[in-house]
DRENZAVO-746276 format. One record per residue (C-alpha): x, y, z; residue number from 1. Coordinates in Angstrom, 1 decimal. Each point is the difference from the previous one (the first is absolute). Example, Ala and Ser with C-alpha at 12.3 -4.5 7.8 and 13.67 -1.06 7.14 Angstrom:
# DRENZAVO-746276
> 12.3, -4.5, 7.8, 1
> 1.4, 3.4, -0.7, 2
# end
This chain:
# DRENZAVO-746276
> 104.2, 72.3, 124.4, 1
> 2.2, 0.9, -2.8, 2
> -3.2, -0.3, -2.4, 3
> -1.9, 2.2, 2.1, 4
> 2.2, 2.7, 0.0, 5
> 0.3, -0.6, -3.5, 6
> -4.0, 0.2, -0.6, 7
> 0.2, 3.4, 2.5, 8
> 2.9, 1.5, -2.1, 9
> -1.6, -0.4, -3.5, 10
> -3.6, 1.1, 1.1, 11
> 1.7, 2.7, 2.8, 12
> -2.0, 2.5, -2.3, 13
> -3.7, -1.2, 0.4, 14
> 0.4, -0.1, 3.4, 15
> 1.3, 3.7, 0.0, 16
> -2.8, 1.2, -1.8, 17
> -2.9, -1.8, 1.5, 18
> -0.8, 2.7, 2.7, 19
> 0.0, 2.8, -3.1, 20
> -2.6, -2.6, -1.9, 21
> -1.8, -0.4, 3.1, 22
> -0.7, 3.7, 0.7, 23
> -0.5, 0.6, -3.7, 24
> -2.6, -2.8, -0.1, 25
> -2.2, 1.0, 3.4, 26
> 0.0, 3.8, -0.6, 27
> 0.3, 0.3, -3.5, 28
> -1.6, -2.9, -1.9, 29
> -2.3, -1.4, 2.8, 30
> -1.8, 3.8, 0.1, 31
> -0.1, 0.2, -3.6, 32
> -1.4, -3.7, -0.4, 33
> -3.2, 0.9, 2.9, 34
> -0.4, 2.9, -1.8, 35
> -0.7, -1.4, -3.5, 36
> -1.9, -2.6, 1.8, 37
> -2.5, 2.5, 1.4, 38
> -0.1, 2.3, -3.2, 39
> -2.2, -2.8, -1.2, 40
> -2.9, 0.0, 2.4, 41
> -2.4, 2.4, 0.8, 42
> 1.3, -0.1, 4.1, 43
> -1.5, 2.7, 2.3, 44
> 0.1, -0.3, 3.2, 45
> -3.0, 2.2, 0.7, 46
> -2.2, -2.2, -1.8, 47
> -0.3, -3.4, 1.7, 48
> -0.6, -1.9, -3.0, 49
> 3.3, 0.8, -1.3, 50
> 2.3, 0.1, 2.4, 51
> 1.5, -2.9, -0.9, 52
> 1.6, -2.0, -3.0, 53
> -3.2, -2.0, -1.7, 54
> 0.3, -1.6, -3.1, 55
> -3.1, -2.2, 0.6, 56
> -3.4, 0.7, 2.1, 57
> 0.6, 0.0, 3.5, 58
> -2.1, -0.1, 3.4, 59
> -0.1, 2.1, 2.8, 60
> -0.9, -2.7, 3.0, 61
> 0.8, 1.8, 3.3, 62
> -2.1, 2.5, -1.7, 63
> -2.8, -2.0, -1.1, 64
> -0.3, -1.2, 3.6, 65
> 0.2, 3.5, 1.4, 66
> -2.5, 1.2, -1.9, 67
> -2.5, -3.3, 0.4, 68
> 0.4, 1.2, 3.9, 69
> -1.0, 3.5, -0.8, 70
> -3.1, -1.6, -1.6, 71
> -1.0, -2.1, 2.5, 72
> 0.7, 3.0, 2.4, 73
> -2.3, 2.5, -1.9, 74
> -2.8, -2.8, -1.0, 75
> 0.0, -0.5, 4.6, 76
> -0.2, 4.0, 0.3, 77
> -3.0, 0.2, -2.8, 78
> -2.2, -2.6, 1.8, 79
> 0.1, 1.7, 3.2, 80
> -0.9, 3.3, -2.1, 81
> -2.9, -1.0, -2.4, 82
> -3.7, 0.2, 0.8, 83
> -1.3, -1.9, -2.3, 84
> -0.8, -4.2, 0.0, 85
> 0.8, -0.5, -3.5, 86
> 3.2, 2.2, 0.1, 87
> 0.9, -2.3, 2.9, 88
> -0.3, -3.0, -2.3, 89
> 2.2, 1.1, -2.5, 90
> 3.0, 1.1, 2.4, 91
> -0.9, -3.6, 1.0, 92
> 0.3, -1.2, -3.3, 93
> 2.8, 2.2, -0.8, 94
> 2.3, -1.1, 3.2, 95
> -0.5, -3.3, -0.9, 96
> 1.6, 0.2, -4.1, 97
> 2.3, 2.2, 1.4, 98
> 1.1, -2.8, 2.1, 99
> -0.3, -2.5, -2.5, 100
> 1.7, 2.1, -3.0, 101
> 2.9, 0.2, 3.1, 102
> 0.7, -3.6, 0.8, 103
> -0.4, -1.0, -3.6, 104
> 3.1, 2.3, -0.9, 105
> 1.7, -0.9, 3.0, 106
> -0.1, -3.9, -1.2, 107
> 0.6, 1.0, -3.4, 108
> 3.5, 1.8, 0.8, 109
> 0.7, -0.8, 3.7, 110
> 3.2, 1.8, 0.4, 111
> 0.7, 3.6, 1.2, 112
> 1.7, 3.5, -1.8, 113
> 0.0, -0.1, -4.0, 114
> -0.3, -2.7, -1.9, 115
> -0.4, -0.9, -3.8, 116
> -3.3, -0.7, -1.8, 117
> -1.1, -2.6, -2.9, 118
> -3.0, 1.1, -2.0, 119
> -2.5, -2.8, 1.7, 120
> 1.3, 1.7, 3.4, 121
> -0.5, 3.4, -1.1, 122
> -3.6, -0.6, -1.1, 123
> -1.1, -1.9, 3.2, 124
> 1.3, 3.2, 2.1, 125
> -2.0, 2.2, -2.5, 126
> -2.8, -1.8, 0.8, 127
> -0.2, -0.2, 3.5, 128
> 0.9, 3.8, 0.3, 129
> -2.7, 0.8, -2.4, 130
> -3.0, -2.2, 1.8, 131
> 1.5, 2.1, 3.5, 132
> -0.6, 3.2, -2.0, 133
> -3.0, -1.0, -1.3, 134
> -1.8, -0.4, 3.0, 135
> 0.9, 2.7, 2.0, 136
> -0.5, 2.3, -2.4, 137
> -3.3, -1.5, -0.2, 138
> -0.2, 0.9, 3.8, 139
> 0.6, 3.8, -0.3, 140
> -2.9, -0.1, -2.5, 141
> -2.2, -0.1, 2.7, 142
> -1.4, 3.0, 1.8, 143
> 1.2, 0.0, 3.4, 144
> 2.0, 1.6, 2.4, 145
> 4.0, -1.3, -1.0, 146
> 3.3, 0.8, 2.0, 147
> 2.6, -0.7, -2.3, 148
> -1.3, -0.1, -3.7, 149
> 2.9, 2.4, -1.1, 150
> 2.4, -2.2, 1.5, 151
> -1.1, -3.2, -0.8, 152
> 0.2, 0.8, -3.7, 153
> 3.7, 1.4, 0.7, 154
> 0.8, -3.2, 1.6, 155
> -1.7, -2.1, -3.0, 156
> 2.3, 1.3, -2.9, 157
> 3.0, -1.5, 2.1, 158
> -1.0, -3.5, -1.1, 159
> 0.6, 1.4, -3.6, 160
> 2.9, 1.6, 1.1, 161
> 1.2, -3.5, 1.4, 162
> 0.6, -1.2, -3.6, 163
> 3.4, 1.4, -1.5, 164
> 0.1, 0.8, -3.4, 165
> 3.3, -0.9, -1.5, 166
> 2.0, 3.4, -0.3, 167
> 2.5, -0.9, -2.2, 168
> 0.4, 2.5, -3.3, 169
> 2.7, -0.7, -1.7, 170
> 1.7, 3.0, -1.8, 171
> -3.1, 2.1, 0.8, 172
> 2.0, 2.2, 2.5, 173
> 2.4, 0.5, -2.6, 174
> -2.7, 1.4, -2.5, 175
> -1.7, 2.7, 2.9, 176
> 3.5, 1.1, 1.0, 177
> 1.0, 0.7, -4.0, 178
> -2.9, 1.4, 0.0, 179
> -0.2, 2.0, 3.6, 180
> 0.7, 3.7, -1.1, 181
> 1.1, 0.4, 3.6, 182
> 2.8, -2.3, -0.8, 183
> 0.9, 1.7, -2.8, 184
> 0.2, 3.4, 1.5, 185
> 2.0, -1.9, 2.9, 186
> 2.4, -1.3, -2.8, 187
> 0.3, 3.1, -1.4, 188
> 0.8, 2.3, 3.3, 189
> 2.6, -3.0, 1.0, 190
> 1.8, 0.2, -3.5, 191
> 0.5, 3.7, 0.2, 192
> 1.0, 0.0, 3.8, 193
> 2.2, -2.7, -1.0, 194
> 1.6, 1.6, -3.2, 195
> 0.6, 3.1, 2.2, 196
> 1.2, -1.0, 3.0, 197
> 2.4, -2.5, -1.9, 198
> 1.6, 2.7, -2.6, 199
> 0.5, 2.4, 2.9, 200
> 1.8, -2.5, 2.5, 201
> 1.9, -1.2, -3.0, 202
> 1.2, 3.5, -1.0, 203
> 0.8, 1.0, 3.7, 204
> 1.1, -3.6, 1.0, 205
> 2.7, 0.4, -2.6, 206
> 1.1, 3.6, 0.6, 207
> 0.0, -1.4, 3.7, 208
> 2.0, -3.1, -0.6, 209
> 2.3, 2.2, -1.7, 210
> 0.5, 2.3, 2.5, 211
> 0.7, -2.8, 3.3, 212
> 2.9, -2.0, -2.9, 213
> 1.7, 2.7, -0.6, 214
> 3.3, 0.3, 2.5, 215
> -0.4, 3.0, 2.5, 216
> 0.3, 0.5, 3.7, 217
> -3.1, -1.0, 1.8, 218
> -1.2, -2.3, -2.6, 219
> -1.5, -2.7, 2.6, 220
> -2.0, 2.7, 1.9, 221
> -1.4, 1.1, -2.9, 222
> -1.1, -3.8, -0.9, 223
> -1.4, -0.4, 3.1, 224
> -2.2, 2.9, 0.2, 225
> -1.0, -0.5, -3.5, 226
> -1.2, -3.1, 0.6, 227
> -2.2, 1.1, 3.3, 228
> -3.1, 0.6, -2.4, 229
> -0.1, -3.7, -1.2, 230
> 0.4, -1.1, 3.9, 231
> -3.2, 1.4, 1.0, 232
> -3.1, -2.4, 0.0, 233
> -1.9, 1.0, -2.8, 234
> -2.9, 0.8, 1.9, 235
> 1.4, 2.1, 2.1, 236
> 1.6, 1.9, -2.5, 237
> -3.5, 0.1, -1.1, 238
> -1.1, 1.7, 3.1, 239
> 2.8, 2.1, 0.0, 240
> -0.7, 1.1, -3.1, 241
> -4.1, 0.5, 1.0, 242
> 1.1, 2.1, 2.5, 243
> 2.0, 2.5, -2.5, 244
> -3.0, -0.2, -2.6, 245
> -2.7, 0.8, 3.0, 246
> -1.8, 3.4, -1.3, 247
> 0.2, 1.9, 2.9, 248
> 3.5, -0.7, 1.3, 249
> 2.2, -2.4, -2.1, 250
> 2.3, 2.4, -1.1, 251
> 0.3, -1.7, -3.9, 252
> -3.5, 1.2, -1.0, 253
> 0.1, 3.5, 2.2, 254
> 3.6, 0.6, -2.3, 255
> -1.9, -1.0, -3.0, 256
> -2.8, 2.4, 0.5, 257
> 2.3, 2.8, 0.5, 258
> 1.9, -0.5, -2.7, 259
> -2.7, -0.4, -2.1, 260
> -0.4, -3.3, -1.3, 261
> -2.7, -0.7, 2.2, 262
> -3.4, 2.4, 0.1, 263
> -0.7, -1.9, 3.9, 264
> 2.4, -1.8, 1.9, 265
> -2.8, -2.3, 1.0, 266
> -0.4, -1.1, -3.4, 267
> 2.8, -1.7, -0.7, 268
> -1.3, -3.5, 1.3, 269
> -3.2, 1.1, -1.1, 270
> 0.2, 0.1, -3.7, 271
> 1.0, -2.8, -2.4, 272
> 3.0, 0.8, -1.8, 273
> 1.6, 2.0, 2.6, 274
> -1.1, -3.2, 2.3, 275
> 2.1, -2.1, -2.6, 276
> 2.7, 2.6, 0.2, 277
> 0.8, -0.3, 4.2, 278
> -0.5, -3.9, -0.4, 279
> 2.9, -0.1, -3.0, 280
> 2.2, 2.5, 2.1, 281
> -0.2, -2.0, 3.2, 282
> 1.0, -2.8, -1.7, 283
> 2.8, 1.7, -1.9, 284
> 1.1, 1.5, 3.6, 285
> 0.0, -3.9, 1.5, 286
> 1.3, -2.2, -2.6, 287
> 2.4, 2.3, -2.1, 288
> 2.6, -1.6, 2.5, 289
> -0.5, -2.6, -1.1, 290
> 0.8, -0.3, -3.3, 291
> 3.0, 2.2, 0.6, 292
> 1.3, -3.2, 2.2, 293
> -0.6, -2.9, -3.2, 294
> 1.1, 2.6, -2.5, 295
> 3.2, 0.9, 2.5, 296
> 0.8, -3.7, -0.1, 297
> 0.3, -0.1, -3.7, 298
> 2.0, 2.9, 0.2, 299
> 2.7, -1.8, 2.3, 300
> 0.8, -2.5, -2.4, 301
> 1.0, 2.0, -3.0, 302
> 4.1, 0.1, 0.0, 303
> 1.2, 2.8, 0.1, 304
> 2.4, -0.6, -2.8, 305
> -2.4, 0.7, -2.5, 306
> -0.6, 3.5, 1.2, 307
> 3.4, 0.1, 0.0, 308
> 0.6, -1.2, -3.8, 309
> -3.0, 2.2, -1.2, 310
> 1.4, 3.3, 1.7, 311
> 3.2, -0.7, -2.0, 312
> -1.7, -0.8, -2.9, 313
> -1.5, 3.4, 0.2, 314
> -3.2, -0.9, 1.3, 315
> -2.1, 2.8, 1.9, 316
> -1.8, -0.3, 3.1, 317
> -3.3, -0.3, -1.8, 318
> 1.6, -2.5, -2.6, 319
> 1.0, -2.4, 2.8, 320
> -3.2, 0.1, 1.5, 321
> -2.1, -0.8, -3.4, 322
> 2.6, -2.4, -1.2, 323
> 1.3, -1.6, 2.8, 324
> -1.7, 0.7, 3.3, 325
> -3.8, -0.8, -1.7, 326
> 1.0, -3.5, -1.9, 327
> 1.8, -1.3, 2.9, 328
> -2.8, 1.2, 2.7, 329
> -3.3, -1.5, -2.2, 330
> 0.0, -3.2, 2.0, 331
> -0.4, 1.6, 3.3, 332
> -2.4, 2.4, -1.7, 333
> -1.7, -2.7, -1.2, 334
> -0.4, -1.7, 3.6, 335
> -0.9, 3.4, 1.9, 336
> -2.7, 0.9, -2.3, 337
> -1.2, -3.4, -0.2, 338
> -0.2, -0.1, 3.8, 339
> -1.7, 3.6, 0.4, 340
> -2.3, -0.4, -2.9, 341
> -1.1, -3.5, 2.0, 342
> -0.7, 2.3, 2.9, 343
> -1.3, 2.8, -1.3, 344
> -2.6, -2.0, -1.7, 345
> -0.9, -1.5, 3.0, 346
> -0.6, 3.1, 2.0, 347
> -2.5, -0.5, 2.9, 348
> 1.5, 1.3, 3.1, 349
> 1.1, 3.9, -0.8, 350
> -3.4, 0.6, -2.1, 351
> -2.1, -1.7, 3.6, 352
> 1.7, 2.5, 2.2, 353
> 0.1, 2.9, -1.9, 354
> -3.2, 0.1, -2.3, 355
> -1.8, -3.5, 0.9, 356
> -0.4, 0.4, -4.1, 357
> -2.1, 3.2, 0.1, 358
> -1.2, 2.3, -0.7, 359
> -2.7, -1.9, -1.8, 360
> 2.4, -2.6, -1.2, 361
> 2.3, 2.6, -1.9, 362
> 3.2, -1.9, 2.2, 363
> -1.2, -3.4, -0.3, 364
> 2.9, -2.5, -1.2, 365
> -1.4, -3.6, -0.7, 366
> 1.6, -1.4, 3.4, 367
> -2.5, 1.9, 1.8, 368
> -2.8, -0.6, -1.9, 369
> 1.2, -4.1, 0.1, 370
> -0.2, 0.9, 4.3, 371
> -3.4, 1.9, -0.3, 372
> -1.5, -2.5, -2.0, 373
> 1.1, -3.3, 1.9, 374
> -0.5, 1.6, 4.1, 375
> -2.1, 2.9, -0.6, 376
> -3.0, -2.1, -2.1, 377
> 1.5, -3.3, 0.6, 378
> 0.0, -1.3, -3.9, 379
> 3.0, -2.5, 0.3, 380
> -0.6, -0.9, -3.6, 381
> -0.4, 3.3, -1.9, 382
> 3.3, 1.3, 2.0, 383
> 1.9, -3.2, -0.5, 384
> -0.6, 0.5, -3.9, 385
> 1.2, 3.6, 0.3, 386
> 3.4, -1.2, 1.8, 387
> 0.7, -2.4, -2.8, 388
> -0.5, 2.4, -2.6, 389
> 2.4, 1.9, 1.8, 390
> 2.7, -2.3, 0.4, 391
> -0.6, -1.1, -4.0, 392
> 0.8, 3.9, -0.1, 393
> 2.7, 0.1, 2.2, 394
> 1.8, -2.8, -1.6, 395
> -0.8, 1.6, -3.8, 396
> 2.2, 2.9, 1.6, 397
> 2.9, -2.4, 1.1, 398
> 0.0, -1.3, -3.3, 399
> -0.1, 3.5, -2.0, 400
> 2.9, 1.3, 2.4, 401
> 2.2, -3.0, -0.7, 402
> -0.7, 0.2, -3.9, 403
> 0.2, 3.8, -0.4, 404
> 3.4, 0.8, 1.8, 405
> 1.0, -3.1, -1.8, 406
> 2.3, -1.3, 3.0, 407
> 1.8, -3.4, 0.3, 408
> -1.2, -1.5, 3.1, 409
> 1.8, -3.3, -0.2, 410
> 3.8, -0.1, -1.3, 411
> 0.8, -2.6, -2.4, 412
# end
């Protein structure tokens, strides 16, 4: 007993940290692991040939067999329809390769769903689909009266379509996206939202964070209804904030037009820049809060005593807060703007509501056009590729941060 509450004592730690490791492994790593996994292959799944993981040739079974019926089906329906004796013959002829070509696949891989192919495999299937093709294409030669020559050559190309090419590319996703001008214009719209957004919280965070530390009557109510912005669901505050852009009664763009910044009020979602504009200021309005809150932490732990010694020492109000307030508060700079920047990078939900990226892509951040890519055309693959580029940007950010503030992170 004594050895086991030795053993828990000196390994207490692990065991403490285990449910951190465990969240940090299925949210964060596990994501970014399927992610790179998929970046890889060419997977759409709008395209039944690649809508899975192949690094080898494959085969379609369940729809070999399906389409085999189909055959059979037509080739019954065209000999109750032809005139002719020596038509007749050759649906004869054709029903009974058909059947053939069908039980000699069927013995060759006699399971169901997908299955891998060897070379000897895949050229025995090729064979028997091509002698089915063959002959009824030799059948629609013929002049006579047919029911379903259209669709019988529909239904033929799904014994091609059976076979599935491998789709795996390697870093051929990675070349179209660096390549993808889209992406680039994406990039480019989500750096300057993000260099915005962030030097405007971080200004009014800290003039903020100022305000709530300072000692005055009501300081708690004023904390709490500073902080109501940053409460809000961020798509709601996007729909809140719709509703004051709306050009015909959202009372932002109607004040704007009368004061002359705007020609329209209806243009304000309507045009690029000024698009760009309402998205930065909505997030300003949401997340300024924020930052006051991290930066408002710092704040707390500077003693007091050093004001105290600098005021005697002569120091201004100004001077304390270059040479005292600023060195002491970089670490909680550090972590607010490394947080925001994080999320301001990753901006999906404000620009959906408010813009859905228009117009004409003007308000398109790289998060939407990941979420257009993947569910709107279903390319797994290229939008996989476009995520890890991302997070190799994302984590080029972290690193600049950390490196240009030039803060400690780990006492010695």
């Amino acid at each position: 007993m004594k050895k086991l509450l030795k053993y828990m004592d000196k390994h207490l730690g692990y065991f403490l940290i285990l449910p951190a490791l465990f969240f940090i492994v299925v949210f964060s790593i596990l994501p970014i692991a399927e992610s790179l996994k998929y970046s890889v292959f060419d997977f759409q799944l709008n395209d039944q040939q690649k809508s899975g993981l192949y690094f080898k040739e494959h085969y379609n079974v369940d729809l070999m067999t399906e389409t085999f019926e189909y055959i059979d089906y037509y080739l019954n329906t065209e000999m109750e329809t032809v005139k002719k004796e020596n038509t007749l013959k050759l649906l004869t002829e054709a029903k009974i390769i058909s059947t053939e070509s069908y039980e000699k696949i069927q013995n060759l891989i006699p399971s169901t769903g997908i299955v891998s192919l060897n070379e000897t495999e895949k050229e025995i299937i090729i064979e028997a689909s091509d002698d089915v093709t063959e002959i009824i294409f030799n059948v629609y030669r013929e002049e006579d009266i047919f029911y379903a020559k259209e669709d019988m050559k529909m239904i033929l190309s799904e014994l091609e379509t059976a076979i599935i090419k491998p789709n795996f590319i390697g870093i051929d996703n990675f070349k179209m996206v660096l390549s993808d001008k889209r992406v680039g214009f994406a990039f480019f719209i989500t750096i300057i939202f993000t260099l915005a957004s962030i030097s405007l919280e971080l200004g009014l965070g800290l003039m903020l964070a100022l305000i709530m530390n300072r000692a005055m009557k009501g300081r708690g109510l004023v904390r709490t209804f500073s902080l109501i912005p940053w409460a809000i669901p961020t798509s709601v505050a996007a729909l809140i904030w719709a509703y004051l852009y709306n050009g015909s009664s959202g009372i932002v763009s109607v004040l704007l037009e009368k004061i002359g910044i705007l020609s329209n009020a209806t243009d304000l979602l309507l045009s690029g820049k000024s698009a760009l504009v309402a998205i930065v200021m909505a997030d300003v309005w949401k997340t300024t809060p924020y930052m006051a809150l991290l930066l408002l932490a710092g704040l707390q732990v500077i003693s007091h005593s050093l004001y105290e010694a600098s005021s005697l020492d002569g120091a201004s109000k100004l001077q304390q807060f270059r040479h005292v307030t600023l060195p002491l508060l970089k670490p909680a700079i550090l972590v607010a703007l490394l947080f925001r920047t994080l999320d301001a990078f990753r901006i999906f939900d404000l620009i959906f509501v408010l813009t859905g990226g228009g117009p004409g892509g003007k308000t398109e951040s790289i998060s939407l056009y990941a979420y257009k890519v993947m569910f709107a055309q279903t390319r797994f693959g290229y939008g996989s590729a476009v995520v890890v580029i991302m997070a190799i940007v994302v984590a080029m950010i972290s690193y600049l941060y950390i490196k240009f503030l030039d803060v400690q992170l780990i006492s010695d």
